[in-house]
Every structure is written in structure tokens, then in C-alpha cells.
KEDREN-444902 format. One line per field, with one value per residue (C-alpha): residue number from 1; x, y, z. Coordinates in pm, 1 decimal, padded with zeros to 6 digits. Example, Ala and Ser with C-alpha at 12.3 -4.5 7.8 and 13.67 -1.06 7.14 Angstrom:
2
seq = 1,2
c1 = 01230.0,01367.0
c2 = -00450.0,-00106.0
c3 = 00780.0,00714.0
This chain:
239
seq = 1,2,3,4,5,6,7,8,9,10,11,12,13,14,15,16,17,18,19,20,21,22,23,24,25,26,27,28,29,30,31,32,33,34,35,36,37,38,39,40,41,42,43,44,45,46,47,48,49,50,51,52,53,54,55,56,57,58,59,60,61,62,63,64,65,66,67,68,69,70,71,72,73,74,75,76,77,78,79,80,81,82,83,84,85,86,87,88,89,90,91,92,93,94,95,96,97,98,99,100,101,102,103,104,105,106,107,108,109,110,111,112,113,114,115,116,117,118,119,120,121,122,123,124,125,126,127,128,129,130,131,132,133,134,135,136,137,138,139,140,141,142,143,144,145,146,147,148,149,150,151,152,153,154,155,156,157,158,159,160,161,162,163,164,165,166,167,168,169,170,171,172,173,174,175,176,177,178,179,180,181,182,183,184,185,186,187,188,189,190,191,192,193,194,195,196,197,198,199,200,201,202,203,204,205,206,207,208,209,210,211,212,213,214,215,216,217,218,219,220,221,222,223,224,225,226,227,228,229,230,231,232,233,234,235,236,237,238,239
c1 = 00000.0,00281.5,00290.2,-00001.1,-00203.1,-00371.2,-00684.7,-00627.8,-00611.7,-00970.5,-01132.4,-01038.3,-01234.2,-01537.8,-01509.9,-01523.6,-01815.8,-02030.5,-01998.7,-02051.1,-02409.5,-02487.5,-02427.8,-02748.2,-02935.7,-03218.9,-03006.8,-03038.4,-02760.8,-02698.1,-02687.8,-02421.9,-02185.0,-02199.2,-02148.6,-01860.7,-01698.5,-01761.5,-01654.2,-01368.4,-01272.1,-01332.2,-01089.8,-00828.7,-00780.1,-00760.0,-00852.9,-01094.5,-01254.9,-01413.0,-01578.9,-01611.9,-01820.2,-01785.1,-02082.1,-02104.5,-02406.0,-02207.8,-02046.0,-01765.6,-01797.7,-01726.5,-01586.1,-01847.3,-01772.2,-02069.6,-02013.3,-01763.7,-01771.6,-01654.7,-01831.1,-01660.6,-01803.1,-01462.2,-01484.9,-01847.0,-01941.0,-02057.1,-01758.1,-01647.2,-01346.4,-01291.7,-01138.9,-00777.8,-00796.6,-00693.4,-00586.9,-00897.8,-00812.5,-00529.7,-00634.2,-00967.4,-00762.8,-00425.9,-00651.4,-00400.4,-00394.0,-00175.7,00023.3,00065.3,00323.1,00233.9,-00077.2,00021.2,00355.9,00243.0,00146.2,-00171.4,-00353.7,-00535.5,-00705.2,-00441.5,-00628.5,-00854.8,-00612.4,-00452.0,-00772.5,-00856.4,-00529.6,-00469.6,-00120.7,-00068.9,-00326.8,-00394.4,-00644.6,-00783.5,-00970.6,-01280.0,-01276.7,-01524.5,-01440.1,-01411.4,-01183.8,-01394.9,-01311.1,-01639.6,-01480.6,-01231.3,-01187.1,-00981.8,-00832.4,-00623.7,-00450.3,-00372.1,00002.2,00297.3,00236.5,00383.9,00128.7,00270.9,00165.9,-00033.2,-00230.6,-00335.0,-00343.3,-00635.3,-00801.4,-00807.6,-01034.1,-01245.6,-01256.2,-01360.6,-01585.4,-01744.8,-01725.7,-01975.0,-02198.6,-02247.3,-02330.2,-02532.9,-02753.9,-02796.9,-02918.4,-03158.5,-03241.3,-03244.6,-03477.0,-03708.5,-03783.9,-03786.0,-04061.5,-04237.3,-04235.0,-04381.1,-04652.0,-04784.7,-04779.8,-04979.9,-05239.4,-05254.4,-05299.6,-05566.7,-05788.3,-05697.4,-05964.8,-06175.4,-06178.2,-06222.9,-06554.3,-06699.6,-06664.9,-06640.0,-06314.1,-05967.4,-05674.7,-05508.4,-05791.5,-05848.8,-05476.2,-05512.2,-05825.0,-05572.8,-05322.1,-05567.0,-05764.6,-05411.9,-05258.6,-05582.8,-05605.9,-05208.7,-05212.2,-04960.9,-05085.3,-05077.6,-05272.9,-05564.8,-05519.5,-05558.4,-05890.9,-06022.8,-05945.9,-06069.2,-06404.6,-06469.3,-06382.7,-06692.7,-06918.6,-06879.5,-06952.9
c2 = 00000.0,00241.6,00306.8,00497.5,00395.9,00573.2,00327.3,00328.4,00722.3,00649.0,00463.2,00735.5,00966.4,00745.4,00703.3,01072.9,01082.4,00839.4,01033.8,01349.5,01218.9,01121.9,01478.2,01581.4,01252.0,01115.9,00855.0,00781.5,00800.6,00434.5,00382.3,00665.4,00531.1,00194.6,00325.3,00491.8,00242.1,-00018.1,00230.9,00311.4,-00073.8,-00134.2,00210.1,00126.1,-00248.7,-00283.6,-00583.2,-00357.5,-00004.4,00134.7,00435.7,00631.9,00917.1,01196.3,01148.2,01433.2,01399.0,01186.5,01385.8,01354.2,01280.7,00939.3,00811.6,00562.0,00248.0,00326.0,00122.2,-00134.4,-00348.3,-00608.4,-00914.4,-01064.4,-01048.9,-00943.7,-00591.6,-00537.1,-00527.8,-00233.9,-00019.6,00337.9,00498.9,00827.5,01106.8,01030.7,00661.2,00493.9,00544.0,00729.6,00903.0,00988.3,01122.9,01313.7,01536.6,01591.1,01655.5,01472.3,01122.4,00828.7,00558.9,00234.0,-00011.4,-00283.0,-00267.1,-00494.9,-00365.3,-00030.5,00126.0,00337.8,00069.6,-00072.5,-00395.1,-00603.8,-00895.8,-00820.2,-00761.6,-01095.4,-01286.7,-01089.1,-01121.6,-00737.3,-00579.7,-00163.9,00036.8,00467.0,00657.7,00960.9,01273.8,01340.5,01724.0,01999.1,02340.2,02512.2,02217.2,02036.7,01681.9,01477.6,01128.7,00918.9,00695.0,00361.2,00154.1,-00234.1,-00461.3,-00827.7,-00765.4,-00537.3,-00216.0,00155.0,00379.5,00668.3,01045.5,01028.7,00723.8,00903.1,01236.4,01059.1,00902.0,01196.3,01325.3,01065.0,01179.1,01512.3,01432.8,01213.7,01470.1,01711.8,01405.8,01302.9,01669.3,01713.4,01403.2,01498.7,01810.9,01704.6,01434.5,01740.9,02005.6,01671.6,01616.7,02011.8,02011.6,01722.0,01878.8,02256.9,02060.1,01830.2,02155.9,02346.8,02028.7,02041.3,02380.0,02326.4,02056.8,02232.7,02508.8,02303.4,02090.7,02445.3,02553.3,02197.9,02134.2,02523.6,02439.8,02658.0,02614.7,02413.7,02198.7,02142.2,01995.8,01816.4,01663.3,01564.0,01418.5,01156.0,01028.7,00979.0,00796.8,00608.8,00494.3,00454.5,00701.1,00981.8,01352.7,01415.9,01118.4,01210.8,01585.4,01475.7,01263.2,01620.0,01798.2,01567.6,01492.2,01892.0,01914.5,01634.5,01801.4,02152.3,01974.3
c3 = 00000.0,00063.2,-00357.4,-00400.7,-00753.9,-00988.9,-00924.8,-00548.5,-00613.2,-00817.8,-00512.7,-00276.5,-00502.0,-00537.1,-00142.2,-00099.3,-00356.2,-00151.2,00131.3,-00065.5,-00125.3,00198.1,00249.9,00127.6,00153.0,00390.8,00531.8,00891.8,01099.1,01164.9,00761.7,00729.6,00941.1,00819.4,00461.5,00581.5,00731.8,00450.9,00189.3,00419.0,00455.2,00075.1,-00068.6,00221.7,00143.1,00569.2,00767.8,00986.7,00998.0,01297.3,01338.0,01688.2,01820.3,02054.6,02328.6,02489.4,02644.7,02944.5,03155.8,03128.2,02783.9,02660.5,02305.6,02202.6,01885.6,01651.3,01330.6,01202.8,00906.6,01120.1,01239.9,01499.6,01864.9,01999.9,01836.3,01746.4,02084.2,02291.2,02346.5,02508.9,02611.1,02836.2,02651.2,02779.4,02720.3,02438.0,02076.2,02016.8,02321.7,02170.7,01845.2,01946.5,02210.1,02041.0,01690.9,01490.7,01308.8,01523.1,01325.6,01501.7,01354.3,01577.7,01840.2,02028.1,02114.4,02186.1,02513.8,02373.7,02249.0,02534.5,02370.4,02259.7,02428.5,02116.5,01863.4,01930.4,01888.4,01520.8,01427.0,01382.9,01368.9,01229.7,01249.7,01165.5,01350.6,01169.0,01394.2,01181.0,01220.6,01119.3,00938.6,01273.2,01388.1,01616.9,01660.3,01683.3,01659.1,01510.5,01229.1,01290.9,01006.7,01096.4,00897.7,00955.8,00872.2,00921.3,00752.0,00703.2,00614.0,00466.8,00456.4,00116.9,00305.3,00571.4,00383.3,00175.7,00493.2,00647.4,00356.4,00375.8,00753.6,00752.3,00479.6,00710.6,00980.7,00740.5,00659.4,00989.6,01125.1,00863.4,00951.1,01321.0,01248.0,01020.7,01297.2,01559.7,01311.5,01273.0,01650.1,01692.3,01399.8,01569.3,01904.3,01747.3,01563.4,01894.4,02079.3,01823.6,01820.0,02185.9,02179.4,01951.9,02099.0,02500.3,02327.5,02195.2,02548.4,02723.7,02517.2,02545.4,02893.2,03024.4,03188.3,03235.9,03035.5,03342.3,03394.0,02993.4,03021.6,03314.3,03069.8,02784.2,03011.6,03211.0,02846.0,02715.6,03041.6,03012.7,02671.3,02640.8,02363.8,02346.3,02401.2,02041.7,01909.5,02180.2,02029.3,01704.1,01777.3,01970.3,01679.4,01414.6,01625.4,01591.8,01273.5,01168.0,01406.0,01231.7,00909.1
């Protein structure tokens, strides 16, 4: 791999492509990073790619595994690391990509129980960064034998990275304006049928409420789906 190809060259392009799309696709965030890390895999010719996200909704925030193409047990199992633990560690607080000639002999990687089993021996670990240089994670690449990866190797992964980095922003905050859309509409519906529950029954706005919340603990419906029946119910009975 050190002698960079014009096909390998190609691949890197159509990797960067793929991701491109996702860019501006519907894809769910589960489905992204799985195509990353299988395109990743695929361009890279490694043994194993792994893909880890910032969670920094633990405090202290933890480094969480969130796709592989692998399939063994040993490494597709639920995984997180502190921010000072760890290759990934490593990478997401010193912002830079970490070369590994052989895991098992080096102090930083912490799971050469693992490695042994799978057979893995160099890896590279890329920060996927964002324009303003936030690191939100960091992409992991093995190989099953001794290997130098050299600058224009990780120069391209790194690409494919912060590529990555966009996609995946992109796709939480179209995740995030969903559930904010979702949340404005159920509050204008309750809105809605808390009126019509306050002419019918000549009840306050607190007590109309109160109303919504008991039919929808009692039927097991959420406060929206009872809103909607309010509002269509009204809707028939103006007809």
C-alpha cells in the first residue's frame, strides 16, 4: 500500500463521492456510518474499519464504537473509552492522526487482548474534524500484517474523515430540526384541541390539560394522538 495507484487514487475519489451524497441525503444516521466504514474498509484495502463518536451527552464525555464493518463479537461489541484513554483518546484530544506499527507492542492501544484474537497488527487513527476544527470522533483503520502507512495514506483518509465529519453533522441536524418540527406541531395540536376541550366542557386552560393528560394515560395514547382525535371529532361536528 505504501505506492499509491492511480486506481487506489480512483477509489479514494469514489469514497469521498459516496460520502458526498450522503451529504445531502435522507439517510439515517446508523446507515451513514456503516457506509462509511464499509466504503472506508473497501478504498483502504484494511482488515478492519471502525468508526467512533464523541458522546457528549455523558459527563464527562465518553468516546463511544458506533459502526464497524466487522463481524466478529470481539470488536463489534458495545464499546467506550474516556477522553484520555486509548488510541482514540489519543487522536480526538491531540486533533491529529496516530500511526501504530504494531498494536500490540504499543502502550496506547489498550485492547491487545482483542487484537490478538482478530489477528490485527498496524493500524492509523484519523480525527474526523469539522471546518471550525472540532473533533467529533475518530476513524480507525487495521490490517492483519505489518504495515507503514505513509503520509499520502493518511493524507487521503483523512479526507475521507472530515468528509465524514460534514456528513455526519449534517444528519444529526436534520435528525435534531425533525424532533424540533415534531415537538412545534404536537404543541400546536394540543394547543388546539386544550380550546376546543375548554368551550366543550367550560373548563380553564389548566384543567383542559389536566383533561388531555388523564384520556391519554388512560387509553395509552400519546398527548398528540388524543389531540388529534379532539381535533378531528370537531372538525366532523362543524360539518
Amino acid at each position: 500500500m505504501n505506492k499509491i495507484s492511480l486506481k487506489t487514487y480512483d477509489d479514494y475519489i469514489r469514497a469521498l463521492m459516496n460520502i458526498s451524497r450522503a451529504v445531502t441525503s435522507d439517510l439515517f444516521l446508523e446507515d451513514l456510518l456503516k457506509l462509511i466504514v464499509m466504503v472506508t474498509a473497501k478504498v483502504t484495502n484494511t482488515a478492519i474499519c471502525s468508526l467512533w463518536l464523541v458522546d457528549e451527552n455523558e459527563k464527562p464525555p465518553l468516546i463511544r464504537l458506533k459502526a464497524t464493518q466487522a463481524i466478529e463479537p470481539e470488536y463489534v461489541q458495545d464499546r467506550t473509552l474516556g477522553m484520555d484513554e486509548g488510541v482514540v483518546g489519543y487522536v480526538v484530544t491531540t486533533q491529529k492522526p496516530f500511526i501504530i506499527k504494531n498494536v500490540l507492542e504499543n502502550e496506547k492501544f489498550k485492547e491487545k487482548d482483542m487484537a490478538g484474537k482478530l489477528g490485527l497488527i498496524s493500524m492509523v487513527g484519523v480525527p474526523l474534524k469539522l471546518k471550525d476544527e472540532k473533533v467529533i470522533g475518530v476513524l480507525n483503520c487495521f490490517t492483519s500484517e505489518p504495515h507503514d502507512f505513509s503520509e499520502i495514506e493518511v493524507n487521503l483518509m483523512t479526507a475521507v474523515a472530515n468528509q465524514a465529519a460534514v456528513a455526519i453533522l449534517n444528519t444529526e441536524l436534520m435528525v435534531k430540526t425533525e424532533i424540533i418540527r415534531e415537538e412545534l406541531e404536537t404543541r400546536k395540536r394540543v394547543d388546539r384541541a386544550k380550546e376546543i376541550i375548554m368551550n366543550r366542557r367550560n373548563m380553564k386552560g389548566s384543567e383542559a390539560y389536566r383533561w388531555l393528560q388523564k384520556q391519554s394515560m388512560d387509553s395509552r395514547k400519546s398527548m398528540r394522538e388524543v389531540a388529534e382525535a379532539i381535533i378531528l371529532s370537531e372538525e366532523l361536528y362543524d360539518r
